[in-house]
C-alpha positions in Angstrom: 0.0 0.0 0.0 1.3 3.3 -1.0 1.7 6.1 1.4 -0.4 8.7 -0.2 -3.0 5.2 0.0 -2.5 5.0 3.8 -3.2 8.6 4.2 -7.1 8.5 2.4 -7.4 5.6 4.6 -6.8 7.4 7.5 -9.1 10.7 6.4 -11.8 8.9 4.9 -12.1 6.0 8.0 -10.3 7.4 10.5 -11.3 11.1 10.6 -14.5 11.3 8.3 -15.8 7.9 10.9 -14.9 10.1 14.4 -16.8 13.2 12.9 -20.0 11.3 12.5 -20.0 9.3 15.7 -18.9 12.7 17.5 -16.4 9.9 19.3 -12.5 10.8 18.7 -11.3 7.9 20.1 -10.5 6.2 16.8 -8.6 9.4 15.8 -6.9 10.5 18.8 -4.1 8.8 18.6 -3.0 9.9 14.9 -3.0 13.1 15.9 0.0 15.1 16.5 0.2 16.9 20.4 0.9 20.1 18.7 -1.7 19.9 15.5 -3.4 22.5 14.4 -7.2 23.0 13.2 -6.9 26.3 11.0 -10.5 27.6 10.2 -11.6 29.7 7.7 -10.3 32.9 9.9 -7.6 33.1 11.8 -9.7 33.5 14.7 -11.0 30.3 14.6 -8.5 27.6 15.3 -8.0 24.6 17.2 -4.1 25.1 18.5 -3.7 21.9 19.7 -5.0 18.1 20.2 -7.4 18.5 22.8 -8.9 21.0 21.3 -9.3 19.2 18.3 -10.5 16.4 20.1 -13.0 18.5 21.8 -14.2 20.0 18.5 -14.8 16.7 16.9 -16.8 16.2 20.3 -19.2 18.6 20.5 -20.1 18.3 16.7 -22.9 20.4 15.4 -25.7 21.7 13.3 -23.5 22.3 9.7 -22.2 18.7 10.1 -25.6 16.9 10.1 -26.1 18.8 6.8 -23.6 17.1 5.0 -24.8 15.2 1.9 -21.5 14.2 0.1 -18.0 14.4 0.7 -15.0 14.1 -1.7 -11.5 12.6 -0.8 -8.6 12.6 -2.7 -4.9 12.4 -2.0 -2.4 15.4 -3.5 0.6 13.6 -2.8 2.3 11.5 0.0 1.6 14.3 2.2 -1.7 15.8 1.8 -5.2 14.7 1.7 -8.0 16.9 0.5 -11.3 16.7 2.2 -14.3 18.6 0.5 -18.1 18.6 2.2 -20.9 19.5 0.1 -23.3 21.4 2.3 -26.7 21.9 0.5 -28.3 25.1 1.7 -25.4 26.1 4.0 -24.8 30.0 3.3 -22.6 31.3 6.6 -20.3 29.5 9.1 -19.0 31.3 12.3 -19.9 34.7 10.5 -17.9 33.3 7.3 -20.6 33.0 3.9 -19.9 29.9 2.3 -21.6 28.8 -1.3 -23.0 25.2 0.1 -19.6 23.7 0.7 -15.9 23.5 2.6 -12.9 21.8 2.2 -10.0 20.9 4.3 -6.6 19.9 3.5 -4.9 17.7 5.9 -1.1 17.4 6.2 0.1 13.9 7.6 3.2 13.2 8.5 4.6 9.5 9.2 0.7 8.4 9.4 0.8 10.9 11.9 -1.9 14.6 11.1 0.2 17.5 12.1 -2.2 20.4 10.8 -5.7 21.2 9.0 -6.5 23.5 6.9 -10.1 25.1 6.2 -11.2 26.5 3.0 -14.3 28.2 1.2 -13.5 26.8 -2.0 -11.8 23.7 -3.6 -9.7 26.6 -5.5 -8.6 28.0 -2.6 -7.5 24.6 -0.7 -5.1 23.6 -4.0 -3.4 26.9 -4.2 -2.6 26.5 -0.5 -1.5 22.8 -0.9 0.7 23.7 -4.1 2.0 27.0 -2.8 3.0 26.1 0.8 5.0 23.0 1.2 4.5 20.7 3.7 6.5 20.4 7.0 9.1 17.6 6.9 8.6 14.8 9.1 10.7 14.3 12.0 13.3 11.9 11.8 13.0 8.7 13.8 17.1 8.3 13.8 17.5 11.9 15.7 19.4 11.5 18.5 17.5 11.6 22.1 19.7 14.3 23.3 19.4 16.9 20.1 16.6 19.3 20.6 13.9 18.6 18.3 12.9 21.4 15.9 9.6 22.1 17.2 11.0 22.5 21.0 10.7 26.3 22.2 8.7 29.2 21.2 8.7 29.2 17.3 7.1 31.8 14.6 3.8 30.3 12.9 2.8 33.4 10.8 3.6 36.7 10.1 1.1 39.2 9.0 1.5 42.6 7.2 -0.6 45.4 8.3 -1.1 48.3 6.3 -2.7 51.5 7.3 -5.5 52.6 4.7 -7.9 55.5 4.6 -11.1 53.3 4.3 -11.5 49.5 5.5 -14.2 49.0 3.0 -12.4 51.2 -0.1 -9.0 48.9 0.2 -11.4 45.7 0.3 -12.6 46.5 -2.4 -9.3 47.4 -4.1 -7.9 44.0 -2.9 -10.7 41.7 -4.5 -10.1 43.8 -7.7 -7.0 42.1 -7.1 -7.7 38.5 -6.6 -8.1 38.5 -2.9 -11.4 37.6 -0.9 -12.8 40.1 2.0 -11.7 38.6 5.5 -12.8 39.7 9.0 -13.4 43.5 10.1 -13.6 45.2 13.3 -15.7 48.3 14.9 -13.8 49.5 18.6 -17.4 50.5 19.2 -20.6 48.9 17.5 -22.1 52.2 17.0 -19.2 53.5 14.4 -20.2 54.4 11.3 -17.1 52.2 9.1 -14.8 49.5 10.9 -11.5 50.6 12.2 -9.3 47.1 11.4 -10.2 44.2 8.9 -7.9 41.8 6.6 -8.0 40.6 3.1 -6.9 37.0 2.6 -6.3 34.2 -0.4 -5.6 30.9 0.4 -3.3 30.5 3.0 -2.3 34.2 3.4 -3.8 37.1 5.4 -3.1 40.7 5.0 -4.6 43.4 7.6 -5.6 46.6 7.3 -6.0 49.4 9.8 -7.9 52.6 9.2 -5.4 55.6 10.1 -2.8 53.6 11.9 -0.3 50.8 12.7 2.1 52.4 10.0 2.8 54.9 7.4 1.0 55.7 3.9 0.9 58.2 0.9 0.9 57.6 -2.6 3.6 59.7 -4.4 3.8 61.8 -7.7 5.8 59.0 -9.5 4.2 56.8 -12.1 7.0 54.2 -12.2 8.7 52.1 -9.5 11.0 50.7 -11.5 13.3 51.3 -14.6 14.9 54.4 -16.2 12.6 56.5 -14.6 11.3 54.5 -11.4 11.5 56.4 -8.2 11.5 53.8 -5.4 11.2 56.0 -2.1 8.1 58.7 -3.4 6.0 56.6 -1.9 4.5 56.4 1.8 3.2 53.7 2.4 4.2 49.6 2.5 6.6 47.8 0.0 5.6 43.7 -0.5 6.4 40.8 -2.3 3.8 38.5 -3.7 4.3 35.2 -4.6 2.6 33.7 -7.7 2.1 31.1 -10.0 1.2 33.5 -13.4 2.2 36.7 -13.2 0.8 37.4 -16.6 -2.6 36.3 -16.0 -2.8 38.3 -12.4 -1.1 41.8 -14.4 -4.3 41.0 -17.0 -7.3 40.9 -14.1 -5.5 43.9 -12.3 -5.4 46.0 -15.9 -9.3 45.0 -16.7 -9.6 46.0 -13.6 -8.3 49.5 -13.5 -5.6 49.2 -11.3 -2.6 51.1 -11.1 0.6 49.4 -13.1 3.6 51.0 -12.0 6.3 48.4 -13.4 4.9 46.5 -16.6 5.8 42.4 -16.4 9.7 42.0 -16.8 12.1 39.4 -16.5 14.5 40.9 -14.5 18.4 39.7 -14.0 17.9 38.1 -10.2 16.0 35.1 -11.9 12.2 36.6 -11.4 9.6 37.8 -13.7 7.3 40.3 -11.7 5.3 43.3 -12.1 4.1 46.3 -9.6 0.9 47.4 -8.9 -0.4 50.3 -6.5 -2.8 50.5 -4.0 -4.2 53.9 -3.6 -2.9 54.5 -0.3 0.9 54.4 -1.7 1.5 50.7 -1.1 3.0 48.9 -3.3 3.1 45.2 -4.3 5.7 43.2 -6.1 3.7 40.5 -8.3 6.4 37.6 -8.9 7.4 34.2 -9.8 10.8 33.1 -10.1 12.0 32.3 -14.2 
């Protein structure tokens, strides 16, 4: 039996099987201590086993709407789960189109994270874009710390301060991206004072008049002859992608500002930049 084999067992009897009897006990112990249950936001997240366990435990309305589920492996180390859910329009404040998929990443038989998603889109550009974490050897010796001992970084997360939470939302779907979480100080404010954008995997916040610098400058390149890389204000970032091309396409039907056309450029990356209206500006790249 092949290990990407193994793995569907263990999602599709193991996992799926403890979900529907609300009983982890036949999942428990393939779990890792420190796994992690990622939701659809960042604010919802199992951060380790018991909570997991407890999760599976207490169950819940969405589950007993199920009507079909989909299982398939994406290589020795991830298994996709998708759930259709007929009639399901909003999860944890989240709006969902009738369905959700996780992708789990096992290690050694052993499930060291999960990841939530909207769409099946969205779970296969995290799976291809972030690799999986490398099992831990069984040869290490007892008295070398293992990797995961000690505090460790799980995420960073860019904030940029924007005039308007709901303008730069906006701007950012425009752009590809999907419309996150946002946040009032007081429930009686007029526009929300702190939100995010996300895609996939990735999570960017924005704060309204704070946390950082803006201001779009006078240039109209970034790059080149005549690119001026300090006019503006606000945020520099690079973005990872799979096709430049096609993204500099959606963000030109879409109106936004191109300040460095697509160009393969001598460090081995083919990128473009495009500006947010609030003087950040974001490197769109793939390596050659």
């Amino acid at each position: 039996m092949t290990q990407a084999t193994e793995n569907l067992e263990l999602i599709l009897f193991g996992w799926v099987d403890a979900l529907r009897r609300r009983d982890p006990d036949p999942i428990a112990d393939r779990l890792a201590p420190d796994v992690v249950w990622q939701g659809l936001r960042r604010g919802l997240v199992c951060p380790n086993r018991d909570a997991v366990l407890d999760n599976i435990t207490a169950g819940g309305p969405v589950r007993e709407r199920v009507t079909g589920i989909e299982v398939s492996a994406l290589d020795d180390h991830r298994v996709l789960l998708g759930v259709q859910l007929p009639g399901v329009t909003e999860f944890f404040g989240e709006t969902l189109q009738g369905e959700m998929f996780d992708v789990f990443t096992i290690n050694e038989g052993i499930i060291v994270r999960i990841d939530e998603f909207k769409t099946r889109d969205d779970a296969l550009a995290f799976a291809h874009d972030t690799p999986p974490s490398s099992p831990a050897s069984h040869d290490q010796d007892a008295n070398q710390p293992s990797v995961s001992d000690g505090p460790r970084v799980e995420r960073i997360v860019p904030i940029l301060n924007v005039s308007d939470i709901h303008a730069s939302m906006a701007w950012f779907e425009k752009l590809g991206w999907d419309r996150g979480f946002e946040w009032k100080a007081d429930p009686s404010d007029d526009a929300p004072g702190f939100g995010a954008v996300e895609t996939g995997g990735c999570e960017i916040f924005l704060c309204r008049d704070g946390q950082g610098s803006r201001g779009k400058g006078a240039n109209r390149s970034t790059f080149g002859p005549d690119g001026d890389e300090t006019s503006d204000k606000g945020v520099w970032m690079s973005i990872w992608v799979n096709d430049v091309d096609t993204i500099h396409q959606r963000c030109v039907a879409e109106g936004l500002e191109i300040t460095h056309p697509p160009t393969d450029e001598p460090w081995g990356v083919r990128e473009f930049h495009v500006r947010h209206p609030d003087g950040h500006v974001f490197r769109i790249s793939s390596y050659l």
